[in-house]
ROBADREN-501488 format. One record per residue (C-alpha): residue number from 1; x, y, z. Coordinates in steps of 0.25 Angstrom, whole numbers. Each point is the difference from the previous one (the first is absolute). Layout:
<recs>
- NUM X Y Z $
...
</recs>
This chain:
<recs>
- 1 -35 80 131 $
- 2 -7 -4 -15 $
- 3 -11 -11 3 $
- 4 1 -10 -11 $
- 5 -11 3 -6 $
- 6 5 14 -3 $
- 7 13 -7 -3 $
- 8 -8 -9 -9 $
- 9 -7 11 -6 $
- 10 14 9 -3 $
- 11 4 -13 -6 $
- 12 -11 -1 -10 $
- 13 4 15 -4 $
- 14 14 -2 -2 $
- 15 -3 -11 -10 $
- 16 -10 6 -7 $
- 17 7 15 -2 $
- 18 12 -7 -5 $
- 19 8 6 10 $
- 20 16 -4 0 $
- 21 15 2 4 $
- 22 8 3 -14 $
- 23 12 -9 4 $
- 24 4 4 -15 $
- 25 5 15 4 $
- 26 9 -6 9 $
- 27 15 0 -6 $
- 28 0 -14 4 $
- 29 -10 -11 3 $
- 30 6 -6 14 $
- 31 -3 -16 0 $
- 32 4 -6 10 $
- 33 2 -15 0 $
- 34 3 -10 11 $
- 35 -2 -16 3 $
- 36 -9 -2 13 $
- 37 0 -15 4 $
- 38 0 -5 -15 $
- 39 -9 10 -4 $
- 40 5 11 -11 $
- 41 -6 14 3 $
- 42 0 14 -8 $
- 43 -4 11 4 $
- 44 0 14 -4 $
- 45 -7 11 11 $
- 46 -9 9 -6 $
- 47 -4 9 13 $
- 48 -9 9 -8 $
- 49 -13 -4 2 $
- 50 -3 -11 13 $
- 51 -1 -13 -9 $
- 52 6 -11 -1 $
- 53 0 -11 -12 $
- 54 6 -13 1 $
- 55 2 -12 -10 $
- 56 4 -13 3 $
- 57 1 -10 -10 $
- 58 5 -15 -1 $
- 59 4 -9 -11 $
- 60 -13 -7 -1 $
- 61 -5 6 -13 $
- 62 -8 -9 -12 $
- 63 14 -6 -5 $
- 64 1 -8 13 $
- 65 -14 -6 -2 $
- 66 -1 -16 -1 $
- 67 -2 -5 -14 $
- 68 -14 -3 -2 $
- 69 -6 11 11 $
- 70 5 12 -7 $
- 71 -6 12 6 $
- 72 1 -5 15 $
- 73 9 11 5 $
- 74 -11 12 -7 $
- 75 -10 -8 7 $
- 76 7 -1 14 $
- 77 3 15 -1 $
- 78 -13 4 -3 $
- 79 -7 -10 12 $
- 80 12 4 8 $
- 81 -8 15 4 $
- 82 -13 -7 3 $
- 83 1 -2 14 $
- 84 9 -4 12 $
- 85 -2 -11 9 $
- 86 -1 2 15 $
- 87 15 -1 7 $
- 88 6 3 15 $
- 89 -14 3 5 $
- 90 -3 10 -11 $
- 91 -13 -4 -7 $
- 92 -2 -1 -14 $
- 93 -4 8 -11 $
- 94 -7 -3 -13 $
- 95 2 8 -14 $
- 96 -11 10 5 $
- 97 5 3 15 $
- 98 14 0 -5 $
- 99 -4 10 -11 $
- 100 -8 8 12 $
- 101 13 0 8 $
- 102 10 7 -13 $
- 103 -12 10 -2 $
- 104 1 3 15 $
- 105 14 4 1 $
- 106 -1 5 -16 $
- 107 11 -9 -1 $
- 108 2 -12 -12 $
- 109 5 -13 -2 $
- 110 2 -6 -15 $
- 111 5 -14 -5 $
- 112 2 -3 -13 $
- 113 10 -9 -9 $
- 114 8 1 -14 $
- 115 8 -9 -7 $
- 116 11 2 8 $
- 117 -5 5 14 $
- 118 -10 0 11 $
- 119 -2 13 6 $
- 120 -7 7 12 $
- 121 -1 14 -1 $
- 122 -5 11 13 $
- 123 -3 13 1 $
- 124 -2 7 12 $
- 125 2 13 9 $
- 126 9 2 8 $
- 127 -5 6 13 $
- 128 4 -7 11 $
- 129 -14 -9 4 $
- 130 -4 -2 -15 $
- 131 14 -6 -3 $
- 132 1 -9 12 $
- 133 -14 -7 -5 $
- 134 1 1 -13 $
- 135 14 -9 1 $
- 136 -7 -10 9 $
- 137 -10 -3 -10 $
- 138 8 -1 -10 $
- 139 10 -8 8 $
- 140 -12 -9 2 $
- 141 -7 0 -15 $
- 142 15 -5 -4 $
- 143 2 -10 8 $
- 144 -13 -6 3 $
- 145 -9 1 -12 $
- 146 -12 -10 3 $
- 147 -3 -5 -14 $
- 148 -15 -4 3 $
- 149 -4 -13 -5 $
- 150 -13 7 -4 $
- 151 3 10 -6 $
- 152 9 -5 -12 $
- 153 -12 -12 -1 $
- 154 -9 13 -4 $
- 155 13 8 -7 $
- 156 3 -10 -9 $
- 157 -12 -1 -10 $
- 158 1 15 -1 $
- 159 13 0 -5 $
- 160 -3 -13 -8 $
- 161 -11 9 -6 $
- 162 9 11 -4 $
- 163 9 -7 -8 $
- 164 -8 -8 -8 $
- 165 -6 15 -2 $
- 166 14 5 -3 $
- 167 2 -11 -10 $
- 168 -10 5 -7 $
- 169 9 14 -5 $
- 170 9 -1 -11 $
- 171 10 9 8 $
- 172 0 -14 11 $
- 173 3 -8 -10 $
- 174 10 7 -8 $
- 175 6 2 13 $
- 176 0 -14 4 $
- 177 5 -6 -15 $
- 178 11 11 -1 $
- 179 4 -5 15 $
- 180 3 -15 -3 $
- 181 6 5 -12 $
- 182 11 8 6 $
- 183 2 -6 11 $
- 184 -1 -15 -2 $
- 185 -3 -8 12 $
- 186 9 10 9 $
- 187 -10 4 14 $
- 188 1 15 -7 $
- 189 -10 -5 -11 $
- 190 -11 -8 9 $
- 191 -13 6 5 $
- 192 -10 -4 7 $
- 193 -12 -8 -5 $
- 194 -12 -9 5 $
- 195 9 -10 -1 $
- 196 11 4 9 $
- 197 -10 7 9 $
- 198 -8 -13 3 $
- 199 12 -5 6 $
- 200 5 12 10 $
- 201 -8 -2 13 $
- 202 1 8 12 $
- 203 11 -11 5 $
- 204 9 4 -10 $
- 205 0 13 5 $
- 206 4 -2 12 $
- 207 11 -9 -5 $
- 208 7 10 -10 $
- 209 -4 14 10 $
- 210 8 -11 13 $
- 211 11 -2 -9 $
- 212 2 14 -7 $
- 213 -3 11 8 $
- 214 10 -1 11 $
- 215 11 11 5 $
- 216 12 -5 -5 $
- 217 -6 1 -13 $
- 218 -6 13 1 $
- 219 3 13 -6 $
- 220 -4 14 8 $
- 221 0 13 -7 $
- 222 -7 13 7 $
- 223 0 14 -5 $
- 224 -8 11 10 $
- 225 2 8 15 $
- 226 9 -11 6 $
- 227 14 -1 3 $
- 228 8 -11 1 $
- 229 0 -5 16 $
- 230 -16 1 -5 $
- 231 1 -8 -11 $
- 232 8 -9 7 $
- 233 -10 -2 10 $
- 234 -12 -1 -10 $
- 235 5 -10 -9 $
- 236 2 -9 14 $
- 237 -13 2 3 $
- 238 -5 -3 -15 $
- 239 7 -14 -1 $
- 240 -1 -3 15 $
- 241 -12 -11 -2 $
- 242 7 -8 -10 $
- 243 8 -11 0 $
- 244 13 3 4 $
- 245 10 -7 -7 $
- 246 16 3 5 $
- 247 1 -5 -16 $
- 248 -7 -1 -13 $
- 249 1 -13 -9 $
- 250 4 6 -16 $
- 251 -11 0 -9 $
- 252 0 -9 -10 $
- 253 6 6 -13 $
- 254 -12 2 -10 $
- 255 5 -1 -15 $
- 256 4 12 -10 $
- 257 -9 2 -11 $
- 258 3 -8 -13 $
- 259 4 9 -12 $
- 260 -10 -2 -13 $
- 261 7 -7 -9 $
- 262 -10 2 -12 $
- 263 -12 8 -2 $
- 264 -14 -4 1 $
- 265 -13 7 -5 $
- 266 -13 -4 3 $
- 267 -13 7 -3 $
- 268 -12 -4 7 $
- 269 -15 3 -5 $
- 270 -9 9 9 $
- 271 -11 9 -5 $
- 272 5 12 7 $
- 273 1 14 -6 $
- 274 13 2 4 $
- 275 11 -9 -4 $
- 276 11 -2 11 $
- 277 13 0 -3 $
- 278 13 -4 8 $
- 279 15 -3 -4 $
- 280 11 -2 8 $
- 281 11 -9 7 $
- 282 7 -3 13 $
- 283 6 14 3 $
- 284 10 2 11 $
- 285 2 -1 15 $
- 286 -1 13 10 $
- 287 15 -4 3 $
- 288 5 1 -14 $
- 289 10 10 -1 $
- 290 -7 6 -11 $
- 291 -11 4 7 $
- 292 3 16 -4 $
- 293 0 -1 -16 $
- 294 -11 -10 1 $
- 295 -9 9 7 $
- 296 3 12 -10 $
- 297 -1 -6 -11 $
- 298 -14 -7 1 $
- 299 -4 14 6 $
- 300 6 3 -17 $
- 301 -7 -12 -5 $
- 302 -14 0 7 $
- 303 0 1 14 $
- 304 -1 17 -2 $
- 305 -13 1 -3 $
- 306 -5 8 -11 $
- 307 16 5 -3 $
- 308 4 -13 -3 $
- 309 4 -7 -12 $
- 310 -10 -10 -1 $
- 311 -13 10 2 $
- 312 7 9 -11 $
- 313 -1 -12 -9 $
- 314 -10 -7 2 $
- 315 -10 9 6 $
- 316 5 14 -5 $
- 317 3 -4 -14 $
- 318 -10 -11 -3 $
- 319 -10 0 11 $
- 320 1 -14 1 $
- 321 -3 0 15 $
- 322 -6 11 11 $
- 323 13 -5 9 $
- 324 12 -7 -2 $
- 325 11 -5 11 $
- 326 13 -7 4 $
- 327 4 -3 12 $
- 328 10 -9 8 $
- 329 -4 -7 12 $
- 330 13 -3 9 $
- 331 0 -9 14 $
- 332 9 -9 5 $
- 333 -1 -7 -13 $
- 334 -2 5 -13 $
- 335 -12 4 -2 $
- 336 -7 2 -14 $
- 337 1 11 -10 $
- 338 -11 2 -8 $
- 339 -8 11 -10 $
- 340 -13 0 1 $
- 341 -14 7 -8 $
- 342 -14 -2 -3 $
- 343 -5 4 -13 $
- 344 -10 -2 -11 $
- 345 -1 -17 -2 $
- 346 3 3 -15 $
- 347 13 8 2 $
- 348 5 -9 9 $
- 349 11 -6 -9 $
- 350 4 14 -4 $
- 351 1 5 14 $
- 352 8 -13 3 $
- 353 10 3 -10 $
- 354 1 15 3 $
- 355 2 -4 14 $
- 356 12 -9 -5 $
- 357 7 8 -10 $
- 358 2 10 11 $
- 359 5 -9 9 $
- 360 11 -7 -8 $
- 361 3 14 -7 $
- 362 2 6 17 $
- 363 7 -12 3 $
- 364 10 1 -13 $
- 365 2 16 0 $
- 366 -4 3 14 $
- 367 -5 15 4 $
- 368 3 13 -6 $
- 369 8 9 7 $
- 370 -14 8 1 $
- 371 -6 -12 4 $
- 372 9 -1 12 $
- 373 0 15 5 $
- 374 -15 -1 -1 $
- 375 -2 -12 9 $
- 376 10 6 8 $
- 377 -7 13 4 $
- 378 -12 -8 1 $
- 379 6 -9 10 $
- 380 10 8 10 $
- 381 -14 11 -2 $
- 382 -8 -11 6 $
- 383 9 -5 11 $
- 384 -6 10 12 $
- 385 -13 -8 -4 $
- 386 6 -12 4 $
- 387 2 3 13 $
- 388 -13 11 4 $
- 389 -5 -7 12 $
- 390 4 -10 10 $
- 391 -8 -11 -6 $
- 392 8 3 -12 $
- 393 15 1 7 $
- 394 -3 -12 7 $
- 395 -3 -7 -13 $
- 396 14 5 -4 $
- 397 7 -5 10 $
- 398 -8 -14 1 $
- 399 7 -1 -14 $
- 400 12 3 4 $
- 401 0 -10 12 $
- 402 -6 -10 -7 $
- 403 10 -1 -12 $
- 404 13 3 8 $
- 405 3 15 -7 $
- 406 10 9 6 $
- 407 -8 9 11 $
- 408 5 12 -7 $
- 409 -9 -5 -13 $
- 410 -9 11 0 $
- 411 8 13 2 $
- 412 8 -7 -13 $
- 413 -12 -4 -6 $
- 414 1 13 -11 $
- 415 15 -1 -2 $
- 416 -3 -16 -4 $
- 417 -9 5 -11 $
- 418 7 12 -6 $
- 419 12 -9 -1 $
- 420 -8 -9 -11 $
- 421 6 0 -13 $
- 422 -7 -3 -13 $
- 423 10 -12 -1 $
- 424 -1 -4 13 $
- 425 -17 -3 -4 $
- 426 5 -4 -12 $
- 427 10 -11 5 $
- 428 -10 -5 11 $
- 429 -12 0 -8 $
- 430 8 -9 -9 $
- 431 3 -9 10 $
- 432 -12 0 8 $
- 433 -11 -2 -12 $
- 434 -1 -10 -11 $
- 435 -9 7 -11 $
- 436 0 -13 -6 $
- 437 -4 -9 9 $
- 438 -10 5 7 $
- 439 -14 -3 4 $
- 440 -13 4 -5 $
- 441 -15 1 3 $
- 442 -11 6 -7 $
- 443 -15 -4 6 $
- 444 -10 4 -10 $
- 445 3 5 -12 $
- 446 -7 -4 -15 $
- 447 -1 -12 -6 $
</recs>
């Protein structure tokens, strides 16, 4: 029988060699999808190595925050993982024992929020005696976190600290600007600041993390050496501390995001010898049935890096900018689409219109036939990347749970993009984007 130190140490060695099961040279990736007491669970075993990954994640991301305390659930996911307080006679453990304890059974525990979702993430091995501890610590860290009084009281200046610091970069600012301009007053487009921060106290923690982060909300995805009677058991044993609820209230409904119905510009002084540059709209939802020729085609436009139309203009032909981009940001609303580059402050203007021509030409044509091959092969070429590791497939599979996709997503994930046409980009793009009517940012350019 392995001591857990060598278990520990075996752990450590798996992690850092890179070590993983390619679930991709399977005909088929198996997902397995069942409802455990209000609870959604995927799971895809992966017996290759003797790990285990699991997320689980809740609808508690930023969007969900109170107005006027924007940042609260980034803040209670962070202070969340510092510590647990003492329960059922086991005694509690501040950030530093808790750390001690995850290093002892080379296991981890993570928390962490985006705008849609709060998520918990663990990894351990699956021997026997390392398993069994490594879930009742993190039964315990998900259920009972003990956010200390203290130590927000000596967190909060730091953070304070570091974004009057980030305020400082043009790149924070033109991030900022470009946000409330896309999005409006929609929860997608707030960020934290010393404003909302002086108002989340460890109370309001407590509040959202009681309210949020119960079973019936929950959604379980594992991928590693476990079956499903396993897995059964392990996301009981997960979930077992918390509330348990027979039924879960609906969240409230939280808006879609507005369309622009203009365009805007604003340009905003900072000595700085790189102008930064942004353009862009509201973009789509990860539900839109477009999803295919939308990620093709800005793979065309500018999200294909130094193949793609944009770098060919405006780096390539006019070396305007070092690196230019497009990119969509899809969730459970329509998150933004935007260009983005840096450049010299006195080419700003040109590098804009670049930027534009190319986007309303993209929009109006769509791609060339080589184009389209191109991304193609670049894209079912990549796939076998996208799925490399455990860590990776669960990410996959976390996607696919948490937006509702068929469980077959993935072996059809090639099909879905050889089938894109050049006018199928070229329809969406022209519903999707307003070349006209879009916002735009430039932080330190000349006078």
């Amino acid at each position: 029988m392995k001591t857990i130190k060598k278990i520990a140490a075996c752990a450590v060695f798996i992690c850092a060699g890179g070590l993983f099961y390619v679930q991709a040279a399977q005909a088929a990736i198996p997902i397995q999808h069942w409802t455990q007491g209000g609870t959604q669970v995927y799971l895809v075993p992966s017996p290759g190595i003797p790990m285990l990954d699991v997320q689980i994640d809740f609808d508690a991301g930023s969007r969900r925050d109170p107005v006027g305390q924007t940042g609260l659930a980034s803040l209670t996911a962070a202070t969340a993982g510092r510590g647990i307080r003492a329960s059922a006679g086991q005694p509690a453990l501040d950030e530093n024992a808790l750390g001690e304890a995850w290093a002892d059974l080379g296991a981890s525990f993570s928390s962490s929020a985006s705008a849609d979702r709060m998520g918990f993430a663990l990894r351990t091995l699956t021997y026997p005696d390392l398993l069994d501890k490594a879930v009742a610590l993190a039964a315990r860290q998900l259920a009972e976190p003990a956010f200390p009084e203290a130590l927000w009281e000596r967190e909060r200046p730091r953070i304070l600290a570091s974004l009057k610091e980030a305020n400082t970069r043009p790149a924070t600012i033109s991030g900022r600007a470009f946000s409330t301009a896309v999005y409006g007053d929609h929860p997608y487009g707030r960020e934290l600041t010393p404003e909302t921060l002086a108002r989340i106290g460890v109370a309001d923690m407590r509040k959202l993390y009681a309210s949020s982060i119960l079973p019936c909300y929950a959604t379980v995805s594992l991928v590693g050496a476990v079956e499903r009677a396993q897995a059964e058991q392990l996301v009981s044993r997960l979930l077992q501390r918390l509330p348990q609820t027979a039924q879960c209230p609906a969240l409230p409904a939280v808006p879609e995001v507005a369309p622009l119905q203009k365009a805007s510009e604003q340009h905003i002084a900072f000595a700085a010898a790189q102008a930064q540059v942004l353009l862009g709209q509201p973009g789509y939802a990860r539900s839109d049935p477009d999803f295919f020729p939308l990620l093709v085609g800005n793979h065309i436009l500018g999200g294909g890096g130094f193949g793609s139309r944009l770098t060919t203009e405006v780096r390539e032909k006019r070396g305007l900018s070092y690196s230019v981009y497009s990119a969509f940001a899809p969730g459970r609303h329509a998150g933004a689409f935007t260009i983005g580059l840096q450049t010299r402050p006195d080419q700003a203007v040109q590098a804009l219109q670049v930027a534009r021509d190319v986007l309303a030409r993209f929009v109006a044509e769509g791609p060339t036939a080589a184009e389209l091959q191109a991304a193609k092969d670049n894209l079912e070429g990549g796939f076998a990347l996208r799925l490399d590791s455990n860590r990776k497939l669960l990410d996959n599979v976390a996607n696919i749970a948490w937006n509702h996709l068929p469980l077959d997503y993935l072996d059809h994930w090639t099909e879905q993009i050889e089938r894109v046409t050049q006018a199928d980009i070229k329809a969406a793009f022209a519903r999707v984007l307003q070349p006209e009517k879009m916002a735009t940012v430039v932080v330190g350019e000349n006078p």
